[in-house]
C-alpha positions as a Python dict, from the first residue, in 0.01 Angstrom:
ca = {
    (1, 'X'): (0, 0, 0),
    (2, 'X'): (138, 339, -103),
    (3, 'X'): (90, 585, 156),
    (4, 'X'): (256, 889, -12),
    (5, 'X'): (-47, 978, -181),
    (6, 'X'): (-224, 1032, 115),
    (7, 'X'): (-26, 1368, 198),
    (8, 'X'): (-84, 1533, -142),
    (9, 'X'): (-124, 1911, -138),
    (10, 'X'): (-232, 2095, -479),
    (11, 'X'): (-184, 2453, -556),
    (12, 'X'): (-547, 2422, -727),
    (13, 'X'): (-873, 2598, -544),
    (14, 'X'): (-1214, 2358, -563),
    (15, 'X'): (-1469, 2620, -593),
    (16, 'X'): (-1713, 2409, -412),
    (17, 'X'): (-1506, 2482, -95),
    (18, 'X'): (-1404, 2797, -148),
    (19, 'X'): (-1765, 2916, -153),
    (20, 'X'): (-1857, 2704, 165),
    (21, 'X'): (-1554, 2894, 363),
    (22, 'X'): (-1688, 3223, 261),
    (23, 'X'): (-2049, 3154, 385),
    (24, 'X'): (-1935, 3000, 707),
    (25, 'X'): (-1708, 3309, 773),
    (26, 'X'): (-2023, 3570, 697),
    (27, 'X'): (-2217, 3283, 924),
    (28, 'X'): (-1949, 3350, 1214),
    (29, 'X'): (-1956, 3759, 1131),
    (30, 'X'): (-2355, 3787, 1146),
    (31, 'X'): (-2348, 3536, 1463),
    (32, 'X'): (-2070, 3715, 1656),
    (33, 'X'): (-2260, 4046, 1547),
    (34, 'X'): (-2568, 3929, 1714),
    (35, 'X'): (-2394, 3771, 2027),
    (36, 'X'): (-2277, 4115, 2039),
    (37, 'X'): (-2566, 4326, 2047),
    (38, 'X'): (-2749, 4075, 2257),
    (39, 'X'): (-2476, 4100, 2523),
    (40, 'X'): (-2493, 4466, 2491),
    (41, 'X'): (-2869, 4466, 2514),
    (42, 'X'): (-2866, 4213, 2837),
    (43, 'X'): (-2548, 4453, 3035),
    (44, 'X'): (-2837, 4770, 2988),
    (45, 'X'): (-3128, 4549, 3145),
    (46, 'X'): (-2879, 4441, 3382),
    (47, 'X'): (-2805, 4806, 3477),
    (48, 'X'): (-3153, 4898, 3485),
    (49, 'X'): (-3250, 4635, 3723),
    (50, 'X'): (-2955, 4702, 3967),
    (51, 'X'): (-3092, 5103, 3993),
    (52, 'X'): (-3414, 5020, 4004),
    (53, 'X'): (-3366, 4704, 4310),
    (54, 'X'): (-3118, 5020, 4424),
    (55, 'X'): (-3437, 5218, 4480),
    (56, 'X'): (-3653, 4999, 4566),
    (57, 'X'): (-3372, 4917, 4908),
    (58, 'X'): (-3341, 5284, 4963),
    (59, 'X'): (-3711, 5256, 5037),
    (60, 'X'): (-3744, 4992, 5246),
    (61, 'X'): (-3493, 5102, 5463),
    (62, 'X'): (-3643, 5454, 5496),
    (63, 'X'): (-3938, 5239, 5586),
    (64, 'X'): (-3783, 5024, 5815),
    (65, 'X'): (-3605, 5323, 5985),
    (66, 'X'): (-3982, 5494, 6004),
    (67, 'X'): (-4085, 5161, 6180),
    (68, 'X'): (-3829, 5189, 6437),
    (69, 'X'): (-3877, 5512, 6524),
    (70, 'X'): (-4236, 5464, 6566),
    (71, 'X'): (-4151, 5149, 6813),
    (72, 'X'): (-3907, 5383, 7015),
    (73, 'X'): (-4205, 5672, 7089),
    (74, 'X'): (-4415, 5365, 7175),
    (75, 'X'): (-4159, 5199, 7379),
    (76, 'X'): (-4046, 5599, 7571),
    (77, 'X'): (-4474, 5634, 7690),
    (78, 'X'): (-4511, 5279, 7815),
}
């Protein structure tokens, strides 16, 4: 068996595969473009929701502090 044909290289370009690495390289382009502005799109709603639960804590505890002072009159007239 003659294994020196196995590792043939030719200097000619099959047009078959030339075609299929240009579509898979637009493929990876248009997916890495939309990876992109997904990740960019999920980072925003990730800042949004950190402001807004933010907020929403600054409230509570203006609450909670409210509470407390409430219980301290209450506790001073007993």
């Amino acid at each position: 068996m003659d294994t020196t044909d196995s590792w043939l290289f030719r200097k000619e370009i099959n047009a078959g595969h030339l075609l299929t690495t240009v579509a898979l390289t637009f493929g990876l382009i248009s997916w890495a473009s939309t990876m992109d502005s997904r990740v960019t799109r999920l980072e925003t709603q990730q800042e949004a929701t950190s402001i807004a639960l933010t907020r929403a804590i600054d409230v509570i505890d203006a609450r909670l502090n409210r509470i407390e002072d409430k219980l301290d009159r209450v506790i001073r007239h007993e």
